[in-house]
MDTraj code that builds the backbone (N, CA, C; nanometers):
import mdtraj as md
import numpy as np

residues = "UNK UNK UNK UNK UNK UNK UNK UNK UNK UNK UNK UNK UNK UNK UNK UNK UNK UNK UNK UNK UNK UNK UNK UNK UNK UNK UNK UNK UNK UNK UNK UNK UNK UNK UNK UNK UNK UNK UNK UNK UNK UNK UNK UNK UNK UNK UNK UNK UNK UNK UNK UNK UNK UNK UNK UNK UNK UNK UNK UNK UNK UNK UNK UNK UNK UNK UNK UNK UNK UNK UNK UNK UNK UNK UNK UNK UNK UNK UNK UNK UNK UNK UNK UNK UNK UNK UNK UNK UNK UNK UNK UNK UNK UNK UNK UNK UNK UNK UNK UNK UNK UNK UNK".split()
xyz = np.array([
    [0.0814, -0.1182, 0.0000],
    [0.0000, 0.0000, 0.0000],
    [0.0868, 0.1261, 0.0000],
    [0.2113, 0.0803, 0.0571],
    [0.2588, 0.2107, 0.0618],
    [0.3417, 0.2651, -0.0325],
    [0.3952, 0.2084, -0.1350],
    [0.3774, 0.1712, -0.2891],
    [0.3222, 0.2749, -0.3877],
    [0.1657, 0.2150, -0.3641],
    [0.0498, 0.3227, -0.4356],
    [0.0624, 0.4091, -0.3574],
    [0.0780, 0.4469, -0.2656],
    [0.0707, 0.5904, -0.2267],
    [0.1567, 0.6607, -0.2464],
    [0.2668, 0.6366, -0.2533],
    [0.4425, 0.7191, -0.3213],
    [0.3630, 0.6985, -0.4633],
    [0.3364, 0.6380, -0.5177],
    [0.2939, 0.6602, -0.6559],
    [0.2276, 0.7156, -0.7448],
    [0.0928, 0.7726, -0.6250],
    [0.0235, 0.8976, -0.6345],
    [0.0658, 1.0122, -0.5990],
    [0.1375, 0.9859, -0.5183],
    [0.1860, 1.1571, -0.4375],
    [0.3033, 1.1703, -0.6263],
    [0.3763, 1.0802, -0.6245],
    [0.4758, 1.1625, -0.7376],
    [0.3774, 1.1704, -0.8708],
    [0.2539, 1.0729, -0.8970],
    [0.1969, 1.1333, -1.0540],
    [0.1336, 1.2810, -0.9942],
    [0.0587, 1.3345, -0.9052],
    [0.0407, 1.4562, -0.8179],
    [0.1171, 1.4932, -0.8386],
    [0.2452, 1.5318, -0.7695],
    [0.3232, 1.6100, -0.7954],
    [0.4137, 1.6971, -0.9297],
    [0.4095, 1.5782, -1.0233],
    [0.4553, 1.5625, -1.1783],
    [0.3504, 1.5748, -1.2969],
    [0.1748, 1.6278, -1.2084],
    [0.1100, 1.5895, -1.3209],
    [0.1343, 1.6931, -1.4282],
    [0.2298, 1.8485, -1.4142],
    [0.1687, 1.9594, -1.4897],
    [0.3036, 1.9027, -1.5896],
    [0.4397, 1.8558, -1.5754],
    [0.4970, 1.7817, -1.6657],
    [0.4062, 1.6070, -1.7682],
    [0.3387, 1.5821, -1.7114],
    [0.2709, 1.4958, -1.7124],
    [0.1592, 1.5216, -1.8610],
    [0.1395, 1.6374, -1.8356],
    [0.0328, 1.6573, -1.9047],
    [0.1000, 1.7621, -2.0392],
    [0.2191, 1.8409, -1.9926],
    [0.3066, 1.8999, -2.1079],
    [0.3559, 1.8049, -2.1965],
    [0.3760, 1.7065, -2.1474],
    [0.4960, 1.6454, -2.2538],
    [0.3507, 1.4986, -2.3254],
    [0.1918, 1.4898, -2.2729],
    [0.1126, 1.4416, -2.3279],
    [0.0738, 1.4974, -2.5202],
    [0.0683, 1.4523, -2.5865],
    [0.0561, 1.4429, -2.6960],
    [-0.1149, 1.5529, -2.7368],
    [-0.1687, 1.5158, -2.6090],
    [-0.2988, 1.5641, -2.6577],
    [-0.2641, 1.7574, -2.5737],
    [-0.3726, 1.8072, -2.6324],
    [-0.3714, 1.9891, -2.5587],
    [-0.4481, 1.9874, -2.4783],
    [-0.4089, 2.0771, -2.3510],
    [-0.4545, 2.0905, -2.2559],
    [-0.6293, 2.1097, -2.2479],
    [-0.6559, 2.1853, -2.3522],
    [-0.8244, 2.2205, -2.3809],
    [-0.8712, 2.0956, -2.3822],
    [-0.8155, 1.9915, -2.4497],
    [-0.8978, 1.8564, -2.5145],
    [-0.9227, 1.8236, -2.3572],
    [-0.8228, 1.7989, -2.2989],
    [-0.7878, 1.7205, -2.1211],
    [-0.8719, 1.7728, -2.0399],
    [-0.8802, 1.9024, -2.0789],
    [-0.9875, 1.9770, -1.9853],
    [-1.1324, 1.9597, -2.0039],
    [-1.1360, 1.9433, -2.0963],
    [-1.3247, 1.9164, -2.1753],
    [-1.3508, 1.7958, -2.1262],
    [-1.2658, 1.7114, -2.1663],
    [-1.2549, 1.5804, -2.1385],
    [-1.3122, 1.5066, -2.0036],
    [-1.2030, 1.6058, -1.9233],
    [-1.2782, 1.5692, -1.7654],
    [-1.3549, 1.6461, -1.7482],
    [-1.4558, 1.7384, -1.7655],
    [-1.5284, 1.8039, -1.7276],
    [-1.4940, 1.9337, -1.6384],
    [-1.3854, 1.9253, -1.5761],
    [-1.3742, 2.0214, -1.4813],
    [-1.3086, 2.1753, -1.5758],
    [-1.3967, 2.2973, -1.4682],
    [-1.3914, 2.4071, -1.5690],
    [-1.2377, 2.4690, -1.5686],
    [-1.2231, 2.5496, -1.6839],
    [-1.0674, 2.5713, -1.6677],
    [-0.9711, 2.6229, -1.5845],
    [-1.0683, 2.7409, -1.5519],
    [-0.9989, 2.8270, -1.3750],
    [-0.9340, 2.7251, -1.3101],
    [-1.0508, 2.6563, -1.3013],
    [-1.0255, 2.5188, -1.1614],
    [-0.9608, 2.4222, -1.1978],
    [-0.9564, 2.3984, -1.3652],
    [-0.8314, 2.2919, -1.3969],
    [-0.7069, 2.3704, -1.3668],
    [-0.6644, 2.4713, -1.4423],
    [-0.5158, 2.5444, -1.3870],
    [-0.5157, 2.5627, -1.2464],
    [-0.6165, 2.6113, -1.2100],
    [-0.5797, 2.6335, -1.0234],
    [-0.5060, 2.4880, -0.9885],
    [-0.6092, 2.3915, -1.0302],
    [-0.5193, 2.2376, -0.9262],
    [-0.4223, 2.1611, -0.9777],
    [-0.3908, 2.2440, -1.0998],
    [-0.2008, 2.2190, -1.1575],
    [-0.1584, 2.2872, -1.1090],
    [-0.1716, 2.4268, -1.1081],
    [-0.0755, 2.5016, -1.0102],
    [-0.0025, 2.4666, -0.9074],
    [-0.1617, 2.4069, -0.7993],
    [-0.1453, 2.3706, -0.6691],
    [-0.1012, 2.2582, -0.6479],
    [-0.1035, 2.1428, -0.7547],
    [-0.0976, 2.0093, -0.7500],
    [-0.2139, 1.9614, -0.6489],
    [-0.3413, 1.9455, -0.7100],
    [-0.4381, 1.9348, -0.6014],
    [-0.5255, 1.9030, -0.6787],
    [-0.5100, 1.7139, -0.7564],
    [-0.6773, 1.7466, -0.7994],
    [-0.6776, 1.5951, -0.6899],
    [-0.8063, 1.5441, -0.6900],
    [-0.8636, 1.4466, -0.6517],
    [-0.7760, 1.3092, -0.6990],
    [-0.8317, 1.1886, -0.6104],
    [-0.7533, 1.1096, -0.6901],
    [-0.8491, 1.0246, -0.8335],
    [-0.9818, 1.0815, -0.7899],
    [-1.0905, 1.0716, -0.9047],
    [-1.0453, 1.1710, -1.0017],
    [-0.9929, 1.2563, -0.9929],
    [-0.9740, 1.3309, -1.1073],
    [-0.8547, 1.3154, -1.1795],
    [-0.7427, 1.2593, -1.0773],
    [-0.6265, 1.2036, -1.2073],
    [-0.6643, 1.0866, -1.2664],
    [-0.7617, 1.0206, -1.1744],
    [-0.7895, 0.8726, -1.2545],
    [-0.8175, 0.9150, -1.4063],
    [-0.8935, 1.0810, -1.4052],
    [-0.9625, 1.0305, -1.5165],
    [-0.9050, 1.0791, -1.6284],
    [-0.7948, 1.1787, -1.5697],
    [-0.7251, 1.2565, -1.6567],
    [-0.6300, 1.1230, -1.7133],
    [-0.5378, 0.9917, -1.6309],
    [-0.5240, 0.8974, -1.6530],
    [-0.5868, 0.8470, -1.7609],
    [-0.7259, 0.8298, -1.7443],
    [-0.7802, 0.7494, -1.8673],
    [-0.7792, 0.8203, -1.9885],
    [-0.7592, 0.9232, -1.9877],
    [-0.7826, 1.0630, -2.1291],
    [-0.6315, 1.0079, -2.1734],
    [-0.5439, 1.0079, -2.1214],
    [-0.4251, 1.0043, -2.1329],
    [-0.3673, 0.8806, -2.2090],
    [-0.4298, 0.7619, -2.1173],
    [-0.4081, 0.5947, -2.1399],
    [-0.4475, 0.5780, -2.2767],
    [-0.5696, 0.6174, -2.3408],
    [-0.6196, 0.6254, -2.4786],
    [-0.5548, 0.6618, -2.5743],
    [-0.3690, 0.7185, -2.5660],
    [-0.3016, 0.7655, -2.6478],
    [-0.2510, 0.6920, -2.7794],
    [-0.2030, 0.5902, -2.7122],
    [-0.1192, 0.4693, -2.8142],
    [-0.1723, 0.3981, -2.8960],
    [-0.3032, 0.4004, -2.8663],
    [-0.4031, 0.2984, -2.9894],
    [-0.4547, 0.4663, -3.0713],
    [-0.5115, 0.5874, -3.0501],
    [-0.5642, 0.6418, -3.0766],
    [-0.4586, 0.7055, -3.1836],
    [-0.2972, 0.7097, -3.0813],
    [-0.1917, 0.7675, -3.1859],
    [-0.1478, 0.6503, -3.3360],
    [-0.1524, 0.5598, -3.2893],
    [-0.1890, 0.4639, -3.3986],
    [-0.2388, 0.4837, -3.5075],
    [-0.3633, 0.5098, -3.4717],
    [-0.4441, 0.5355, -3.5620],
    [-0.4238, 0.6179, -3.6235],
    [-0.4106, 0.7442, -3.6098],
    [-0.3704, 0.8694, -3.6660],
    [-0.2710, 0.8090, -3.8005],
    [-0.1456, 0.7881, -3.6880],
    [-0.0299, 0.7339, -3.7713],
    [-0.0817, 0.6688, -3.9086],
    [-0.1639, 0.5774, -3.9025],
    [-0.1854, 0.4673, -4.0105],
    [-0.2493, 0.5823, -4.0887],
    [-0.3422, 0.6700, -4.0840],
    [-0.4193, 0.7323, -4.1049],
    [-0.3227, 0.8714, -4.2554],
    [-0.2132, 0.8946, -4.1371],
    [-0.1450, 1.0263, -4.2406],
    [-0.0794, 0.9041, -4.3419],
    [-0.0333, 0.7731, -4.3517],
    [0.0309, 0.7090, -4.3853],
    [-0.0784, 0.6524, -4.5445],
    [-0.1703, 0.6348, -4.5031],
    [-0.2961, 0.6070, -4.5829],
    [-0.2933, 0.7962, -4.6976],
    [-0.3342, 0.8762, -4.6286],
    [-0.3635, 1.0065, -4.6951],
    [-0.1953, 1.0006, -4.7991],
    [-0.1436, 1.0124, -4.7127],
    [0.0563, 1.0162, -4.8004],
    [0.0555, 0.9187, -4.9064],
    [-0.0252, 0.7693, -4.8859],
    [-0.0101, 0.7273, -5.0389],
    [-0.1334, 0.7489, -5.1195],
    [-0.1738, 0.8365, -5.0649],
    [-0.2940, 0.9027, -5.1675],
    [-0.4645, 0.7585, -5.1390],
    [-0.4359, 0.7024, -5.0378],
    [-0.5248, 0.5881, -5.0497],
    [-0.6316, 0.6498, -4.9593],
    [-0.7119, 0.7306, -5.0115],
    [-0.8124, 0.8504, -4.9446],
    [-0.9735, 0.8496, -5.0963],
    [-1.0698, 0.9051, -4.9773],
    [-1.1784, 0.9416, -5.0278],
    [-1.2239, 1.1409, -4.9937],
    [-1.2418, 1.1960, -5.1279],
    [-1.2408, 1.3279, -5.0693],
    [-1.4078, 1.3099, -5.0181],
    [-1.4235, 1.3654, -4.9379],
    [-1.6008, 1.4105, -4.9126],
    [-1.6879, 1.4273, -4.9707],
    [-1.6810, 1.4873, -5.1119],
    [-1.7611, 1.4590, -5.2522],
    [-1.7983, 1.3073, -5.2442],
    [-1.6792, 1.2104, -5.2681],
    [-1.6890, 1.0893, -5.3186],
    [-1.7358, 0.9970, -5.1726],
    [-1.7492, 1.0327, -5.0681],
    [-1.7744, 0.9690, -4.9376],
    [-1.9421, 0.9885, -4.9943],
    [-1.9931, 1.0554, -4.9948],
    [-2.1207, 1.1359, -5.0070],
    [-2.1625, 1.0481, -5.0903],
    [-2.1284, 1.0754, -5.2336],
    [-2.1783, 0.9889, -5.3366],
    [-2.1995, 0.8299, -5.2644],
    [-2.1166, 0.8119, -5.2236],
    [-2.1319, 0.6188, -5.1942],
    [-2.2573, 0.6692, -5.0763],
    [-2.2554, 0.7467, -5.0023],
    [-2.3288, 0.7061, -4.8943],
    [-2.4922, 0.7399, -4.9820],
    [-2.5079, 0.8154, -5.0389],
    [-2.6539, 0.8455, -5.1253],
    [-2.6784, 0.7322, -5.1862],
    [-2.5793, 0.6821, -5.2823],
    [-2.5819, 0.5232, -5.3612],
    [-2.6228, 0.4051, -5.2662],
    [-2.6099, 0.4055, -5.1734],
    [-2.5989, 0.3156, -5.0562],
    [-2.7431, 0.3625, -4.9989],
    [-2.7356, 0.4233, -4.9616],
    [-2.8864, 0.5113, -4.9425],
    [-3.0092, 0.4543, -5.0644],
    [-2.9928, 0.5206, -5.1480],
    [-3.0746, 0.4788, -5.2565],
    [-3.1350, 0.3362, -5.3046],
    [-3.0207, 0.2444, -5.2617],
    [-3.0214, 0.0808, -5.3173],
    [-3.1477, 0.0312, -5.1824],
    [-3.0798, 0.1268, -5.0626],
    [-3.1652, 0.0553, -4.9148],
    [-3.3424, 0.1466, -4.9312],
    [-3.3585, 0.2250, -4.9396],
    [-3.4724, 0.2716, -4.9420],
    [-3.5196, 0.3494, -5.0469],
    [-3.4316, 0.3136, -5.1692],
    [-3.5511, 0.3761, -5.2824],
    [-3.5198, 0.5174, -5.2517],
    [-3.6125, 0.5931, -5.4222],
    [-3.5889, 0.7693, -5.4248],
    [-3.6779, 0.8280, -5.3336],
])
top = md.Topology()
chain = top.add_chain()
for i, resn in enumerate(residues, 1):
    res = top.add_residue(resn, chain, resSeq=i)
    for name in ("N", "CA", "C"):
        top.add_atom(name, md.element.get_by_symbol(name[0]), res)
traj = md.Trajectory(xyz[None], top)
């Protein structure tokens, strides 16, 4: 137990590095958890959020590596040109539309 508790006190203490060197922006993190912004900077400042509230900033966070993934595959897909512009998304989805319920 006493373990997790050195382990919270240092992600607490480290969260405002924690959250700089996170991939995502602070706005997203903040929306994310709900809490309003005053009061998000106030309890980086202070190092003072809940331990419900790093959990959840935790989970915003944990979602990086599959989500950055994705991205990745994503610019990698657009770079070999293997893309649909929004015109042509549209068209299939009306065509698709059309076949299921008629004009």
């Amino acid at each position: 137990m006493i373990l997790e508790i050195k382990n919270y006190i240092k992600i607490s203490n480290s969260i405002d590095e924690i959250l700089k060197n996170s991939p995502f922006k602070i706005k997203y993190i903040i929306e994310k958890t709900g809490i309003s912004e005053p009061t998000f900077f106030r309890k980086m400042k202070e190092k003072k959020f809940l331990p419900e509230e790093l959990l959840k900033i935790a989970e915003i966070i944990e979602l990086q590596p599959s989500f950055l993934q994705s991205l990745k595959e994503a610019e990698k897909e657009i770079d070999n040109g293997s893309y649909q512009t929004h015109r042509e998304v549209m068209k299939v989805s009306e065509e698709r539309f059309l076949e299921k319920y008629g004009n």
